[in-house]
C-alpha positions as CSV (number, residue, x, y, z in Angstrom):
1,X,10.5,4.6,27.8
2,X,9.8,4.2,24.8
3,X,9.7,7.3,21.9
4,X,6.3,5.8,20.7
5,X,5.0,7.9,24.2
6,X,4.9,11.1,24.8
7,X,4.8,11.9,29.1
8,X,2.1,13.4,30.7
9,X,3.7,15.9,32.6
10,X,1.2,18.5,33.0
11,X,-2.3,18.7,32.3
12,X,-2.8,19.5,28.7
13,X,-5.8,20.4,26.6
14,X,-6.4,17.7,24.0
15,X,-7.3,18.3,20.2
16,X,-8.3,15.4,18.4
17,X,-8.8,15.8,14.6
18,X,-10.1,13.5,12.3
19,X,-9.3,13.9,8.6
20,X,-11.2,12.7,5.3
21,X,-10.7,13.7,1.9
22,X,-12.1,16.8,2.0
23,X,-13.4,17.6,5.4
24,X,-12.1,17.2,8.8
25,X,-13.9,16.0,12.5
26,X,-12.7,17.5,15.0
27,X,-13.1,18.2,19.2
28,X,-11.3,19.9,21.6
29,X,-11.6,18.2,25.7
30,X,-9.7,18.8,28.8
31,X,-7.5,16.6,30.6
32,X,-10.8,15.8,33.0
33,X,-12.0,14.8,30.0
34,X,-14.9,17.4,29.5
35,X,-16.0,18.4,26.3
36,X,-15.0,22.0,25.2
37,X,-15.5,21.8,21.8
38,X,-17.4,19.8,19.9
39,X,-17.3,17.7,17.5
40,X,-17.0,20.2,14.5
41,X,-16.7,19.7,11.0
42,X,-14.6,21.8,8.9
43,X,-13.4,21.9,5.4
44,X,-9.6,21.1,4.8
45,X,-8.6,24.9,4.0
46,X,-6.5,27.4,5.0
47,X,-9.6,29.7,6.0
48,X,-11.1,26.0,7.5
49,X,-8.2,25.6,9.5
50,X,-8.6,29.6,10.4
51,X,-12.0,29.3,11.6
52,X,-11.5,26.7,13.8
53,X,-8.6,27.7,15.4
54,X,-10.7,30.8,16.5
55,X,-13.4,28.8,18.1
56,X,-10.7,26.7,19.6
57,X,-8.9,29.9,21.6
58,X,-12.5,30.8,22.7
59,X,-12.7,28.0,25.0
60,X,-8.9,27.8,26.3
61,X,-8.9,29.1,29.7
62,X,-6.0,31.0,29.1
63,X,-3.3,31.5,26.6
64,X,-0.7,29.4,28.6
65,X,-2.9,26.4,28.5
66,X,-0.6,23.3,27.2
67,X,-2.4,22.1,23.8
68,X,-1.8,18.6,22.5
69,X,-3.2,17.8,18.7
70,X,-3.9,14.4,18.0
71,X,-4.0,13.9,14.2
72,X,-5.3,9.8,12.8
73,X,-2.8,9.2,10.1
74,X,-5.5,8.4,6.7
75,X,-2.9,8.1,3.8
76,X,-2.1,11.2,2.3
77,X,-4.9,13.1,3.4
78,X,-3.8,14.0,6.5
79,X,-0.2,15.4,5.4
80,X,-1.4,18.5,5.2
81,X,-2.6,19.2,8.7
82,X,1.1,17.6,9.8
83,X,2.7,21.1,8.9
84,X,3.7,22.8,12.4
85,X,3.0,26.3,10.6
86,X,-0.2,25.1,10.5
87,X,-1.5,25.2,14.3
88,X,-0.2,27.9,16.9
89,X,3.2,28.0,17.9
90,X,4.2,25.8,21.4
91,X,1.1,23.4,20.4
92,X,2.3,20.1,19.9
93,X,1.3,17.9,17.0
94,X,0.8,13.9,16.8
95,X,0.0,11.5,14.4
96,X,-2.0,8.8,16.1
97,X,-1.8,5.0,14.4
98,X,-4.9,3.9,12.8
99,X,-5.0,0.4,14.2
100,X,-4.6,2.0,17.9
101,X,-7.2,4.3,17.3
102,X,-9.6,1.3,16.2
103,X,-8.0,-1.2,19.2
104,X,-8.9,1.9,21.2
105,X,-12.4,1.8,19.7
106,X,-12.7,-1.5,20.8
107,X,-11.5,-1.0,24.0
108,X,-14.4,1.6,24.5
109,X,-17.0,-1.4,23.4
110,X,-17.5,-0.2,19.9
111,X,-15.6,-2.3,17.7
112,X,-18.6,-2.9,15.2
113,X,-19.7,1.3,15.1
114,X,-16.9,3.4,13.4
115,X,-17.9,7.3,13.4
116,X,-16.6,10.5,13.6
117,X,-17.6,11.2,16.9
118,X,-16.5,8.1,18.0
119,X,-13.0,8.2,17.1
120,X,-12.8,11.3,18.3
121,X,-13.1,9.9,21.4
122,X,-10.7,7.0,21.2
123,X,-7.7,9.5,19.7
124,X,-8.6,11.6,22.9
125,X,-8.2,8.9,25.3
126,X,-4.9,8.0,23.3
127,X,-3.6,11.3,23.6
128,X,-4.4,11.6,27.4
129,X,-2.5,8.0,27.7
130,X,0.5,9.7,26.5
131,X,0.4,8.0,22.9
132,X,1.5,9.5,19.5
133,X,4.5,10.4,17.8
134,X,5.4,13.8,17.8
135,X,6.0,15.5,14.2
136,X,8.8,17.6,14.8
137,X,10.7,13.4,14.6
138,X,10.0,13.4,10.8
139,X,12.7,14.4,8.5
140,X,12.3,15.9,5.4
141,X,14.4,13.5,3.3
142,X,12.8,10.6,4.4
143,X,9.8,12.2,3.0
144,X,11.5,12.4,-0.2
145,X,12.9,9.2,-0.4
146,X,9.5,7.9,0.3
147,X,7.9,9.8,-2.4
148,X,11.0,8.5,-4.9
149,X,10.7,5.5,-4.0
150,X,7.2,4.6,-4.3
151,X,7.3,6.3,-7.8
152,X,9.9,3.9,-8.4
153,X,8.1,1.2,-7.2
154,X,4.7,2.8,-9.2
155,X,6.9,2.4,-12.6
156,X,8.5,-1.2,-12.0
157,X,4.7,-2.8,-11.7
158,X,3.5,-0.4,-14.7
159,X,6.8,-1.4,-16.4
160,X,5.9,-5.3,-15.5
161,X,2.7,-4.8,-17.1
162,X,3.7,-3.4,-20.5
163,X,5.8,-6.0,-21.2
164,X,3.5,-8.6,-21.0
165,X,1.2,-6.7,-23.3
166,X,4.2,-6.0,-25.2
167,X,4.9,-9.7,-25.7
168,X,1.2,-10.7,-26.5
169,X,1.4,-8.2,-29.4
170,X,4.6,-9.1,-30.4
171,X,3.7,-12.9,-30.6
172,X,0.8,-11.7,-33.0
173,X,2.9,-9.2,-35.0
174,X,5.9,-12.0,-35.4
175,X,4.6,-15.3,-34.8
176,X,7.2,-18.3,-34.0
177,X,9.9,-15.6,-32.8
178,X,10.3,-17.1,-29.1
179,X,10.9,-20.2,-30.6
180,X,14.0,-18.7,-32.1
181,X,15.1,-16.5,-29.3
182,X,13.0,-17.5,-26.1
183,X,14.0,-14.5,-24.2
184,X,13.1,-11.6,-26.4
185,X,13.1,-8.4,-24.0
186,X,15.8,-9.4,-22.0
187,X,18.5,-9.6,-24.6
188,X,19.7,-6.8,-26.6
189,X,19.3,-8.2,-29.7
190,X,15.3,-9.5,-29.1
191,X,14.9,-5.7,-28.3
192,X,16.2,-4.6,-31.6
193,X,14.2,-7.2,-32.9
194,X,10.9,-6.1,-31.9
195,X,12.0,-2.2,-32.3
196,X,13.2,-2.7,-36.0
197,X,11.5,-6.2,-37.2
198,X,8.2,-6.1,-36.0
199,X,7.1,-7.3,-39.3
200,X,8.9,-10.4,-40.3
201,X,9.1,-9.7,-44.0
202,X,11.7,-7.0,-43.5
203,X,14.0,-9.6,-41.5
204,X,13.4,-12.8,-44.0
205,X,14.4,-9.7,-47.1
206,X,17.2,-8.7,-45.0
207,X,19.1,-11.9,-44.5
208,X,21.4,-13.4,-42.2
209,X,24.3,-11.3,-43.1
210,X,22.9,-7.8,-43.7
211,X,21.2,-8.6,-40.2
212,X,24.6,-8.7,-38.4
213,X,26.2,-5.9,-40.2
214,X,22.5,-4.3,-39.4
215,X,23.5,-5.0,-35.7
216,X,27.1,-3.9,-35.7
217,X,26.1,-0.7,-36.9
218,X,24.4,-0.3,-33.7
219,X,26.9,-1.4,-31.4
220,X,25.4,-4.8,-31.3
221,X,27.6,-8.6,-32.0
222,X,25.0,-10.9,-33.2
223,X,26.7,-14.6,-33.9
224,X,25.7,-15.8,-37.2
225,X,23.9,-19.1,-35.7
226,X,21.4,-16.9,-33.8
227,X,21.0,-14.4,-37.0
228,X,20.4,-17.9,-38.8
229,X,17.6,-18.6,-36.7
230,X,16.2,-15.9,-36.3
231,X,15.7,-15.2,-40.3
232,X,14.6,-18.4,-40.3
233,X,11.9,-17.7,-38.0
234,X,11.5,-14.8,-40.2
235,X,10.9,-17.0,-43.1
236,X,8.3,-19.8,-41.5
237,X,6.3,-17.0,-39.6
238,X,2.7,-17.5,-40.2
239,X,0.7,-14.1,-41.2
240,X,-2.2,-13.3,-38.8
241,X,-5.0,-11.0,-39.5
242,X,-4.2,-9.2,-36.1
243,X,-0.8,-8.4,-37.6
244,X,-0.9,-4.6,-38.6
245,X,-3.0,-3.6,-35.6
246,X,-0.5,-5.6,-33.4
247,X,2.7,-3.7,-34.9
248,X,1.4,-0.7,-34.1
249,X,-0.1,-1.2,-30.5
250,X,3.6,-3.0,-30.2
251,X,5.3,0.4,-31.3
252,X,3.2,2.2,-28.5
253,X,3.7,-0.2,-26.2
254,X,8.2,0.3,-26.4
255,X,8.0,4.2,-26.5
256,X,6.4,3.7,-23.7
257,X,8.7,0.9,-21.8
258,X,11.6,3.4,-22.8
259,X,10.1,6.1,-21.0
260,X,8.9,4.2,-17.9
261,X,13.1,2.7,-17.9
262,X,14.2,6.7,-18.2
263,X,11.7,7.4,-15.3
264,X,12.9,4.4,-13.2
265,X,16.7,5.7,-14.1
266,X,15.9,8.8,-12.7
267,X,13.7,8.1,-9.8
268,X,17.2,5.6,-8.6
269,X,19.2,8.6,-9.6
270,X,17.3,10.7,-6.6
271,X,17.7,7.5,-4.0
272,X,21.1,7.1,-4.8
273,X,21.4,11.3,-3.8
274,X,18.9,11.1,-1.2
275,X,20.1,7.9,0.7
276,X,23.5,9.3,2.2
277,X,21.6,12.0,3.5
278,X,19.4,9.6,5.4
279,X,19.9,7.3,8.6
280,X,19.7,5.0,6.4
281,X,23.5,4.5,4.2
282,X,25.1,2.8,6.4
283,X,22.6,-0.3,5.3
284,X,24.6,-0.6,2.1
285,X,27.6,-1.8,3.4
286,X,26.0,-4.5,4.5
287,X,26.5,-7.5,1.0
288,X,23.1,-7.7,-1.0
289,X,21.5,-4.6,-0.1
290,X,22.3,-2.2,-2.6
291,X,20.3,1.7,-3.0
292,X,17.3,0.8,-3.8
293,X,16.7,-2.0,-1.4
294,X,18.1,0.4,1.5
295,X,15.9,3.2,0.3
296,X,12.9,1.0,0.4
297,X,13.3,-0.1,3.8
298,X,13.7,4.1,4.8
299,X,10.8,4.7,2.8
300,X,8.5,2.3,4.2
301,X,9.8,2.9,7.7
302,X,9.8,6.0,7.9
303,X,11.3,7.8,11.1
304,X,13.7,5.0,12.7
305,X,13.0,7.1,16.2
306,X,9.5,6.4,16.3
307,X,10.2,2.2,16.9
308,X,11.3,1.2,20.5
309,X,12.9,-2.0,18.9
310,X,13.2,-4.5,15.9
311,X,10.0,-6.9,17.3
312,X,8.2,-4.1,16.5
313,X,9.1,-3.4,12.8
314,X,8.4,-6.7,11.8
315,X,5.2,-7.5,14.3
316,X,4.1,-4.2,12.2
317,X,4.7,-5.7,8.3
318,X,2.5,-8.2,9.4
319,X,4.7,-11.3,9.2
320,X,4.4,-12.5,12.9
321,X,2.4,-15.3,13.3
322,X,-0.8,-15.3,15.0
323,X,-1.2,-17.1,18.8
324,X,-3.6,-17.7,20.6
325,X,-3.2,-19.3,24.2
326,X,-6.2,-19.5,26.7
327,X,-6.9,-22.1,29.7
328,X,-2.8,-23.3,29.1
329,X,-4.2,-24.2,26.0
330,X,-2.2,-22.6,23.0
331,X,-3.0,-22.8,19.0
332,X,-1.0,-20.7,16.6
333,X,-2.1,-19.6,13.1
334,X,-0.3,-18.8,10.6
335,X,1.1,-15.4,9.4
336,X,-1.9,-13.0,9.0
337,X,-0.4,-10.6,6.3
338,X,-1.9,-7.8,8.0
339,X,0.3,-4.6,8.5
340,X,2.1,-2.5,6.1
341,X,2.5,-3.6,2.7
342,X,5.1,-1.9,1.4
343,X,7.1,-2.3,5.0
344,X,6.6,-6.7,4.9
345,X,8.0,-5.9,1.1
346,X,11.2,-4.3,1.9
347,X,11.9,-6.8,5.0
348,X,11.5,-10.0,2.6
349,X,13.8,-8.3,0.2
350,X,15.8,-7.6,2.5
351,X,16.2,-11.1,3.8
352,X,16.4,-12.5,0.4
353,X,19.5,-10.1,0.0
354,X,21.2,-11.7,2.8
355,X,20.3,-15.3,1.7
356,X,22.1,-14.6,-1.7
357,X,24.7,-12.9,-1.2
358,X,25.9,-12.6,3.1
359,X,27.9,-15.9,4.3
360,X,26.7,-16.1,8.1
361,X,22.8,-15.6,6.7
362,X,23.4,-18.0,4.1
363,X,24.6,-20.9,6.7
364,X,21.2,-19.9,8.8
365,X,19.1,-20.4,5.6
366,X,20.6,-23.7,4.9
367,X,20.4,-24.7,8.7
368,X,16.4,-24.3,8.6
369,X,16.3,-26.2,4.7
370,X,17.9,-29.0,6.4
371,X,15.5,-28.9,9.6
372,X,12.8,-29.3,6.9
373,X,11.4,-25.8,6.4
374,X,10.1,-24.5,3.2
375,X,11.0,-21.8,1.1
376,X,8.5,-19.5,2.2
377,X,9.4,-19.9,6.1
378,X,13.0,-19.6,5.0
379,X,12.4,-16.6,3.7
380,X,9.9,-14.7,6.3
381,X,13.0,-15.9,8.7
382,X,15.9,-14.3,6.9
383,X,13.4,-11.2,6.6
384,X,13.3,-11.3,11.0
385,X,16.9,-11.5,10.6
386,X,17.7,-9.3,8.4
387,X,14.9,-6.6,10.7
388,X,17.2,-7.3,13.6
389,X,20.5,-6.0,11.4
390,X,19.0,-3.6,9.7
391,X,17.3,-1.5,13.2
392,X,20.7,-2.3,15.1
393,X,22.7,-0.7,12.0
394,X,20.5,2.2,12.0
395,X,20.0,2.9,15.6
396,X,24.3,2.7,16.1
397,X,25.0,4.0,12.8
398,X,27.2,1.2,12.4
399,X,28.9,-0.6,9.3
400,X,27.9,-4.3,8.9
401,X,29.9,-6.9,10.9
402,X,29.5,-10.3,9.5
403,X,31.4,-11.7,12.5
404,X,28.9,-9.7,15.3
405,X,26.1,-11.2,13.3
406,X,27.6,-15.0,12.5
């Protein structure tokens, strides 16, 4: 059985809640599946919650009455009404998937009509079918390492995006640099570059030899070809109009990459902490997946108990290919990209840690290359692969085996 169901072993009152921003739907119905309370809206409050909780023990037919509360996951919004402390003791809490709640929905014939009432309705039926994961599976530290690592994740795009400003204001402030050093952020010496010789003039005064003492002083070797070429560059830049404003949108623009990196720093500080206490470590014995990529596979995973097996996982990033197959006819599409973002993230990076740097999965990648497959398919394969290791890992709490998985 799997731990995605919950067994119907009595007859248990159900409480289905909605939740919005603000303001939660909600209706309480018996396992015969008559109506005992509403639906009622209520705001998202302690003295909300209060309230309703009163009208709910008006209808219960007695105190011993099982109680099941079916909870839609909507983002964030819902988090709060997951606390246990929040509903009465020996009720249990579930948090309902929002794609069964809409296949349920369309199930009841009304796919195209989405309100409140409605799925109200379709979490109750789920519920009474014995779906929903309970909320005593989460853990706290996969919480947290989802929260760390989404901030992480947050910084590295915003990070991303202030270098490329960064460079277009640095190409105004110091025209004709790349063509002296091509790659200017991702070399120590382009950095002190466009930290300390934003204006050109200062570099073509300096010279090549005050440049690399300049350097030194800073811990920095610069060879005397490059410090050539880049006073030259110096030298033959062409003044722009655009130039003051640039230098200092460009001196904005690196306090703030150096606080985004100290973020990042200690946002992998807290994975590298949280991690061991997770069922996730033992993924970084496996070669190529290092903290961060384990983390990000806990984080957008979330409880490993709640998935039955590894079809699931990956059916669930969306990477499975549609089919369709009617009258022994069959047509398959291609991948739909539907499904969790964050989870069809981690399993591609996941898969391209294998194809880099694990032997067995390296030999499977160049198999398929030679059968004629592209990149892209090679890649969404390695990712299946590397779903199948990573769920067996975790569910054994194993170490990698790269004979078991040759």
């Amino acid at each position: 059985m799997s731990v995605d169901s919950v067994p119907v072993v009595d007859l248990p009152v159900v409480v289905a809640v909605d939740v919005g921003k603000t303001v939660v739907a909600l209706s309480v119905t018996d396992a015969a599946r008559h109506r005992l309370l509403g639906p009622v809206d209520f705001e998202m409050t302690g003295s909300g919650v209060k309230g309703v909780l009163a009208l709910i023990r008006n209808r219960l037919a007695g105190a011993d009455v099982p109680v099941r509360v079916g909870i839609e996951a909507a983002g964030h919004y819902h988090r709060p009404l997951l606390t246990p402390s929040v509903w009465p003791a020996g009720w249990q809490v579930l948090e309902l998937n929002p794609a069964h709640v809409a296949e349920q929905r369309r199930i009841q014939g009304r796919r195209r009509v989405k309100t409140d009432a409605l799925d109200l309705e379709a979490i109750t039926e789920l519920v009474l079918a014995g779906r929903g994961i309970p909320v005593t599976a989460h853990e706290a530290v996969i919480g947290e390492l989802g929260a760390w690592a989404a901030h992480r994740t947050r910084r590295i795009l915003m990070r991303t995006a202030t270098k490329n400003q960064l460079l277009g204001q640095l190409d105004l402030a110091f025209p004709g640099l790349t063509l002296a050093l091509p790659d200017v952020l991702g070399t120590k010496v382009g950095r002190l570059v466009a930290v300390e010789f934003a204006d050109p003039r200062r570099l073509a005064v300096l010279g090549a030899s005050r440049f690399i003492r300049f350097a030194a002083l800073r811990g920095l070797q610069v060879r005397r070809p490059l410090a050539e070429r880049l006073v030259k560059a110096a030298r033959d830049a062409l003044t722009t109009v655009d130039a003051p404003v640039a230098r200092q949108v460009l001196a904005a623009d690196l306090a703030l990459l150096t606080e985004l990196s100290v973020q990042i720093d200690a946002a992998e500080a807290e994975l590298a902490r949280l991690l061991p206490l997770s069922p996730f470590a033992t993924l970084t014995t496996t070669p190529g997946w290092g903290v961060v990529r384990a983390a990000n596979y806990g984080a957008a995973l979330g409880d490993p108990q709640r998935w039955p097996g590894p079809s699931q996982i990956y059916r669930a990033s969306g990477l499975s290919p549609a089919q369709y197959e009617s009258a022994g006819k069959r047509r398959d599409g291609s991948i739909s990209r539907e499904g969790s973002v964050a989870l069809r993230r981690a399993l591609i990076d996941l898969g391209i840690g294998l194809w880099f740097n694990d032997a067995p999965s390296r030999a499977y990648a160049a198999t398929l290359k030679t059968r004629g497959k592209k990149g892209g398919v090679i890649a969404c394969a390695l990712a299946n692969r590397a779903t199948r290791i990573a769920y067996a890992m975790v569910r054994d709490q194993t170490a990698y085996d790269p004979a078991h998985w040759a």
